[in-house]
C-alpha positions in Angstrom: 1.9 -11.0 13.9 5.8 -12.0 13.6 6.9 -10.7 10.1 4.1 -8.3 9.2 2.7 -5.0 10.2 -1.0 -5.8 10.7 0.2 -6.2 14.6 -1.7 -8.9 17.0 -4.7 -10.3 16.5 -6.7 -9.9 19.4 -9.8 -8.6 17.5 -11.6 -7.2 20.3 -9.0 -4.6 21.2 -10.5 -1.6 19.3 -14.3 -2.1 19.8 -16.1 -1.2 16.0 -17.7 2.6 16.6 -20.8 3.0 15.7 -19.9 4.8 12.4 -16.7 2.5 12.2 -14.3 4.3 9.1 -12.3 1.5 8.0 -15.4 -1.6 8.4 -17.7 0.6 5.9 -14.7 0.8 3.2 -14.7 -2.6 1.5 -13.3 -1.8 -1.7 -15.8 -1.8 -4.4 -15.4 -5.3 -6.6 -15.5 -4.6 -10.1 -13.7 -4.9 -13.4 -13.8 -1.5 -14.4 -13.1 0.4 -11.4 -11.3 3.8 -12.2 -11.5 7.0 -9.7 -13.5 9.6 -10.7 -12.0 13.3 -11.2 -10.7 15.1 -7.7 -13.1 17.4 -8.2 -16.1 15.5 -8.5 -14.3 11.9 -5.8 -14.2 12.7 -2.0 -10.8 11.8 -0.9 -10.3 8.3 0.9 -7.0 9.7 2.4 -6.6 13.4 3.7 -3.1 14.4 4.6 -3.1 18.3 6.1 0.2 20.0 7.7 2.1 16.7 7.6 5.1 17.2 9.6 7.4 14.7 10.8 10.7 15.3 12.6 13.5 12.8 14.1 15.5 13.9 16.3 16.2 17.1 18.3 17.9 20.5 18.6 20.7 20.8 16.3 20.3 17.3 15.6 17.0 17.4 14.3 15.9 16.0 10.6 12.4 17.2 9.1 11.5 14.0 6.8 8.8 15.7 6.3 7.6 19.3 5.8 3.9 20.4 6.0 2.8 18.1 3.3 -1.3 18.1 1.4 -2.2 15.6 -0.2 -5.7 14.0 -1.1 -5.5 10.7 -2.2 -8.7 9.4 -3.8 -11.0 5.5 -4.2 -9.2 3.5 -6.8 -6.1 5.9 -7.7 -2.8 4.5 -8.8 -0.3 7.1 -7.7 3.7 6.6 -7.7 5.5 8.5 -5.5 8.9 9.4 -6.8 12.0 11.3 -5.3 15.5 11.0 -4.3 16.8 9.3 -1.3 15.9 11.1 1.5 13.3 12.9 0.0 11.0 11.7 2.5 9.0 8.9 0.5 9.4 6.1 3.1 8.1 8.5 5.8 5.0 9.4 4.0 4.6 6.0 3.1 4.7 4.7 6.9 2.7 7.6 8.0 0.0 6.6 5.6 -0.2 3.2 6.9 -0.1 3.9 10.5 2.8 2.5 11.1 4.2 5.9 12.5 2.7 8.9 13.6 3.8 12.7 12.9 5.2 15.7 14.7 2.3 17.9 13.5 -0.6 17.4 11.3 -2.8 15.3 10.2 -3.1 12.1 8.9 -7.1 10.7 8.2 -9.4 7.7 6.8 -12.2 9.3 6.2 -13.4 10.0 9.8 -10.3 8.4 11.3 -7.5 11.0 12.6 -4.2 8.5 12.6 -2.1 11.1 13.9 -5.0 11.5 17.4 -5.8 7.4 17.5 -4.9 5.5 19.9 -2.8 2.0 19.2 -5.6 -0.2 19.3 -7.7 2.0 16.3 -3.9 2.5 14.5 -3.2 -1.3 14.9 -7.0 -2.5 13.6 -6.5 0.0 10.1 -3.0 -1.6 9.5 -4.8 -4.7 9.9 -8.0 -4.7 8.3 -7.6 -1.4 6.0 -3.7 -1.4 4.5 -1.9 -4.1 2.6 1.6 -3.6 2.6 4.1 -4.7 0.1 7.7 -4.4 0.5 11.0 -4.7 -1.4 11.8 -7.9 0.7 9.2 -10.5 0.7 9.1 -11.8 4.4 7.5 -14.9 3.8 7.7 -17.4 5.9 10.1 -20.4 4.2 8.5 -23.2 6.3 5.3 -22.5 4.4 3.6 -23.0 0.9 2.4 -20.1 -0.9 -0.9 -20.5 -0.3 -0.4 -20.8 3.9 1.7 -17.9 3.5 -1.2 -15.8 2.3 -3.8 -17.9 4.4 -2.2 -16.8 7.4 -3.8 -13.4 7.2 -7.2 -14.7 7.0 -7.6 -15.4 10.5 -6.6 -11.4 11.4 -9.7 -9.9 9.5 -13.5 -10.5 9.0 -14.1 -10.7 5.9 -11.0 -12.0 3.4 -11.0 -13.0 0.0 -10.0 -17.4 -0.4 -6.0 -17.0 -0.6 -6.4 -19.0 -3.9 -8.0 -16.4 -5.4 -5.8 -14.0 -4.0 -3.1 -16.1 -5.6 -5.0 -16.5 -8.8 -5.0 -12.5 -9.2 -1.7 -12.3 -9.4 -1.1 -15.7 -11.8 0.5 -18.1 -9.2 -2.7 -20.6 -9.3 -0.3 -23.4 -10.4 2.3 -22.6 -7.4 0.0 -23.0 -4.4 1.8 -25.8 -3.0 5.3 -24.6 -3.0 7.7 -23.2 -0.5 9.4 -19.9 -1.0 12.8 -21.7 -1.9 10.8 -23.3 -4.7 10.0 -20.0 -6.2 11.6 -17.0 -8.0 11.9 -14.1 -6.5 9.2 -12.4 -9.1 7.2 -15.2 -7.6 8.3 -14.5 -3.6 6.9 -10.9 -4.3 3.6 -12.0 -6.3 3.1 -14.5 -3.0 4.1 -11.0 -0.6 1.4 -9.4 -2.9 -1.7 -11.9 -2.3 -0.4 -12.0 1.1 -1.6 -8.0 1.5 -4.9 -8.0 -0.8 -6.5 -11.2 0.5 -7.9 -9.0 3.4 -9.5 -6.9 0.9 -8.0 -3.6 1.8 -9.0 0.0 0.9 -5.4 1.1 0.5 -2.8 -0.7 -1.2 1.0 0.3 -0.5 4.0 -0.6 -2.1 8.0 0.7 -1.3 10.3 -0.4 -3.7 7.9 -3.3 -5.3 10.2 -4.3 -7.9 13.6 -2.9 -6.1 15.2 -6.5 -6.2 13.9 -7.7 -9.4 15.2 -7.6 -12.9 13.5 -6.0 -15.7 11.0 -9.3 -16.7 9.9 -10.3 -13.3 9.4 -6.5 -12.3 7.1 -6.2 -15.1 5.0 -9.4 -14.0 5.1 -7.6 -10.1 3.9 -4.2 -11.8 1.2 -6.2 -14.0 0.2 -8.3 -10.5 0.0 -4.6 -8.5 -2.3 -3.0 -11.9 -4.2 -5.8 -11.5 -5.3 -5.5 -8.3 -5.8 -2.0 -8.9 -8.2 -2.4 -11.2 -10.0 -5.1 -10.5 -10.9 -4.1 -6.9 -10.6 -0.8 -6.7 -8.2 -0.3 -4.6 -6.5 2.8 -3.6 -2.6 1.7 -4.8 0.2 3.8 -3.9 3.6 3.0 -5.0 6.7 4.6 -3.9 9.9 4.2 -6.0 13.2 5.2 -7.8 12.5 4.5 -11.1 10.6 7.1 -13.2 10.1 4.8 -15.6 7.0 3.0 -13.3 5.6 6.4 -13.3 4.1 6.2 -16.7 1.4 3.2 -15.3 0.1 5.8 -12.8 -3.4 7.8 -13.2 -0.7 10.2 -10.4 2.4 11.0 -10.1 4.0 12.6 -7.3 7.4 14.0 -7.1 8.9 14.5 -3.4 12.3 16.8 -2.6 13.4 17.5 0.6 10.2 16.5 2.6 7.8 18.3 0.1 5.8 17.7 -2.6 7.9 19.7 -5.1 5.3 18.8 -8.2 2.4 16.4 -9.2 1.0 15.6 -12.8 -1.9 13.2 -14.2 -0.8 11.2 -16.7 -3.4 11.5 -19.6 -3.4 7.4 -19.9 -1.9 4.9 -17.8 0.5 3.1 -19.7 0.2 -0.9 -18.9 3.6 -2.4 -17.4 4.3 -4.5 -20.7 4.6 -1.0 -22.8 7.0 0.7 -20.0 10.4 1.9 -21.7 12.8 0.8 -19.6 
């Protein structure tokens, strides 16, 4: 589909398997939703060897460089790192939007980096909601046909005006992207990617082109959704700062994961110390 990543939405291109991964995965609907320990939680998300390299010869970049990672029902993890530290790449081979050099990449029992396009194109769809530092709404549309548009992809969405309820913007269904701020745009770009109910949640750069007050009303929209359904939320930024609302964080350097802590409380985005 023009504008987002689920891809086209010709349903019957990956026929469901029989033990289909990403149909069984609903995200669990409750208020109280929080993972359970890593040791005790079988990871939703297995990354093993996780290599990915542009280019070749002398000319060749490793983004990324034999990265493990588990990444686990209901987690809030913030993936933090310099530029070039290879956060974007992990993020897009998480998704499916790209596939590695080497290693592997899997939804429970679906291997991204060994599926074919038509399995890779029905998790973006039905599993992933992305959410990006520009909005890519479409302007011709309200806010609530914005987010209704990706009902008709997947089987069983949530009614965009809840979706737009979750992240406060009940009283803005009716206007057009020009009518709205761009705290607002983003809230709308959020809806947009949890109205299909996904089991993964990711964000790059969320609250890159925001100011301080509408950030923290983006970060309080992404906690909510978090919490509320369960979803696995992974956020990729710049600003250590967003790392304090995490249950994870993650540090990337040069294409590795150079450290990772828990943080012994997530700290809501109201109480961040900018």
């Amino acid at each position: 589909m023009p504008g987002t990543p689920e891809g086209p939405s010709n349903r019957s291109a990956c026929p469901l398997p029989r033990n289909d991964p990403i149909a069984r995965l609903r995200p669990v609907k409750s208020e109280t939703v929080r993972p359970d320990p890593p040791e005790n939680a079988k990871p939703l998300i297995q990354v093993r060897g996780l290599t990915k390299i542009y280019g070749s010869g002398p000319a060749a970049v490793s983004a990324l460089d034999g990265v493990d990672l588990d990444l686990y029902p209901g987690e809030f993890v913030v993936l933090l790192g310099p530029s070039g530290s290879g956060k974007t790449t992990l993020l897009n081979q998480l998704g499916g939007l790209d596939v590695p050099t080497r290693g592997s990449v899997r939804f429970r029992d679906l291997d991204l980096a060994a599926a074919s396009d038509a399995e890779r194109t029905r998790y973006r769809r039905e599993a992933v909601g992305f959410v990006f530092q520009f909005y890519n709404l479409m302007p011709s549309l309200t806010a609530l046909e914005n987010v209704a548009l990706i009902t008709e992809l997947v089987p069983d969405p949530m009614d965009p005006r809840e979706a737009l309820r979750m992240v406060q913007l009940g009283a803005r269904l009716h206007h057009f992207p020009a009518q709205l701020s761009g705290g607002e745009q983003q809230r709308v770009a959020i809806a947009r990617a949890i109205v299909k109910r996904p089991a993964v949640l990711l964000c790059d750069e969320p609250t890159g082109a925001l100011d301080v007050r509408t950030g923290v009303a983006v970060l309080e929209a992404i906690e909510r959704v978090n919490r509320q359904l369960g979803t696995l939320t992974v956020v990729i930024t710049h600003n250590a700062v967003i790392a304090d609302m995490a249950d994870r964080v993650i540090h990337l350097m040069d294409g590795r994961i150079h450290h990772q802590r828990r943080n012994p409380r997530r700290v809501p985005p109201a109480e961040l110390q900018w």
